[in-house]
N, C-alpha and C positions, 0 to 999 in steps of 0.2 A: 366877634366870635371866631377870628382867622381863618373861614371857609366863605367860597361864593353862597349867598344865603340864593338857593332857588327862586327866590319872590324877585331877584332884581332880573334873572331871565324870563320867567314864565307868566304871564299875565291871567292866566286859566286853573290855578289851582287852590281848593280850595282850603281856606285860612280861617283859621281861629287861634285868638291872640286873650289868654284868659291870666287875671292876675289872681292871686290867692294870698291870705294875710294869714299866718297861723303862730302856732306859741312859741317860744326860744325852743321849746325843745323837740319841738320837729320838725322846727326851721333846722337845728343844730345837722338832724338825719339828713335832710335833704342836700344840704348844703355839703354832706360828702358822698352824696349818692355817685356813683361812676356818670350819670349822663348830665345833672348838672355841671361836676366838676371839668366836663368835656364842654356842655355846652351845645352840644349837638345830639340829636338822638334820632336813629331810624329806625321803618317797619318797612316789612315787605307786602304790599298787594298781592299775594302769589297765586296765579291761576293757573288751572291745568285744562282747559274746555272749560267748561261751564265751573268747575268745582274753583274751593277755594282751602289755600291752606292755614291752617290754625294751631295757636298753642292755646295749655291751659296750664297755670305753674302754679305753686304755692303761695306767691306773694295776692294772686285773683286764683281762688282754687273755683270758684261758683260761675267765673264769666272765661268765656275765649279770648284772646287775643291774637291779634298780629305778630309773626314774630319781630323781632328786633331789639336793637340794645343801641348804646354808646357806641359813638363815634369814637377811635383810639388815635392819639397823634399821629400826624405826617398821614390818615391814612382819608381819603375821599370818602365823599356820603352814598357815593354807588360801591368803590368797594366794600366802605362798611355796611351796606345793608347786603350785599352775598354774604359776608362772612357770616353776617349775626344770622341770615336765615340758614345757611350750613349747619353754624353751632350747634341751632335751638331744634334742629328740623334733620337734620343730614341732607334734604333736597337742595341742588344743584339751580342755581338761578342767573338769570341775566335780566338786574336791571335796565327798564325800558326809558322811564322818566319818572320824574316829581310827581306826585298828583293832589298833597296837600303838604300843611304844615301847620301843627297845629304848636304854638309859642305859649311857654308858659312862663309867668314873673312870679315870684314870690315872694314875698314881704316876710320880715320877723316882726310881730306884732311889740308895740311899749310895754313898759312896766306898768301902765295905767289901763291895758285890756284894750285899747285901739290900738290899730295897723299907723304907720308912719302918715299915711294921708291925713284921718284923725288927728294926726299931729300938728298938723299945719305943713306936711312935706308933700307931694305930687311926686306918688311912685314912677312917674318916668322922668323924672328931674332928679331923684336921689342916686346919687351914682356911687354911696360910702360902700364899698364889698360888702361888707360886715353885716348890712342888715340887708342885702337883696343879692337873689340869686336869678339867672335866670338859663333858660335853654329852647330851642325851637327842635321839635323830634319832624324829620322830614319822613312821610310815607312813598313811595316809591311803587308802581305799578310794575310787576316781573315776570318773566316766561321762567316757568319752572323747565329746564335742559335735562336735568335727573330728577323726576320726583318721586323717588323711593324714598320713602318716610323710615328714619331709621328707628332701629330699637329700643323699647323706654330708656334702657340702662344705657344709651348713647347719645340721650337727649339733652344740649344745654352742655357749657363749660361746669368743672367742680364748683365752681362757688354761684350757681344760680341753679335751682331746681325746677326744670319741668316735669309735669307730672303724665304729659302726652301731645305728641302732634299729632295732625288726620288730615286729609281733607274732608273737606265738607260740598255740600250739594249746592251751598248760599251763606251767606252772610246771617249767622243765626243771632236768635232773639238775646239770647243771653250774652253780649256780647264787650266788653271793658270800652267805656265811653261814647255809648251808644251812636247818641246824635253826631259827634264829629265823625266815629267810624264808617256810620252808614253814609253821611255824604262821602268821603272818603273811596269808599266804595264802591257807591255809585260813578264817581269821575271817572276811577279806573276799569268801571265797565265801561264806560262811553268811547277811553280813549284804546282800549284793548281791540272795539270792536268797529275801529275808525279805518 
């Protein structure tokens, strides 16, 4: 993936490594998503005291998210997680560290309705491009330096639609990938308040 993966420094954060088989044709999307094609993807942790900061966009209009995006060439995973919470957020951040990683592999499923395993292949042994993608999106615990939330109309680069950043009081129920988020979460309260 041409970047130090955080798991070979950190021994404390926590990891979810999830494989997913789906059809040619949204394997096809995936496969030119900006953070597959990158390979890398971050979120920011962002706290201001107790609170926490959140997007909600059009791709999850129903759940909050963390901000963050792709990793862009030549550029680090602390820089790119400031940039992407700038972009999506206008608050001003200083990555602290790692606090999870959550890896996702994706499989193009056969012509016959089974994933390549089905096949007789062992998706960590297929290495053909063509039918597997994959990326590790690194979450990153951060001290917000400016947290003035900018204005809807300044939310998110042109080609990605947010529809609102806030902060919040907690890490709410409605929330884009629950269980990994809340451990996630949880870590970087531990180590925010270490």
């Amino acid at each position: 993936m041409g970047r130090t993966d955080p798991r070979e420094r950190f021994d404390d954060l926590v990891v979810r490594r999830e494989r997913h088989a789906v059809d040619a044709e949204r394997f096809d999307e995936l496969r030119e998503a900006e953070v597959f094609r990158s390979g890398w993807g971050v979120a920011g942790v962002v706290f201001e005291g107790e609170r926490l900061l959140a997007i909600r966009n059009e791709a999850y209009p129903t759940e909050w998210t963390l901000p963050g995006g792709a990793v862009e060439s030549g550029e680090s995973l602390a820089d790119a997680v400031a940039r992407e919470v700038r972009e999506e957020t206008g608050v001003e951040v200083e990555p602290l560290r790692p606090v999870g990683v959550d890896e996702s592999v994706v499989v193009c499923e056969d012509a016959t309705g089974g994933d390549e395993t089905d096949a007789g292949h062992s998706s960590d042994d297929d290495t053909s491009g063509d039918r597997r993608v994959e990326m590790a999106f690194v979450h990153f615990l951060c001290r917000a330096t400016d947290p003035a939330v900018a204005d809807g109309g300044d939310l998110g680069d042109p080609d990605e639609t947010i529809t609102e950043a806030a902060w919040l009081g907690s890490l709410p129920d409605d929330v884009f990938n629950p269980e990994h988020t809340r451990d996630v979460y949880e870590r970087a309260r531990e180590f925010r308040d270490r």
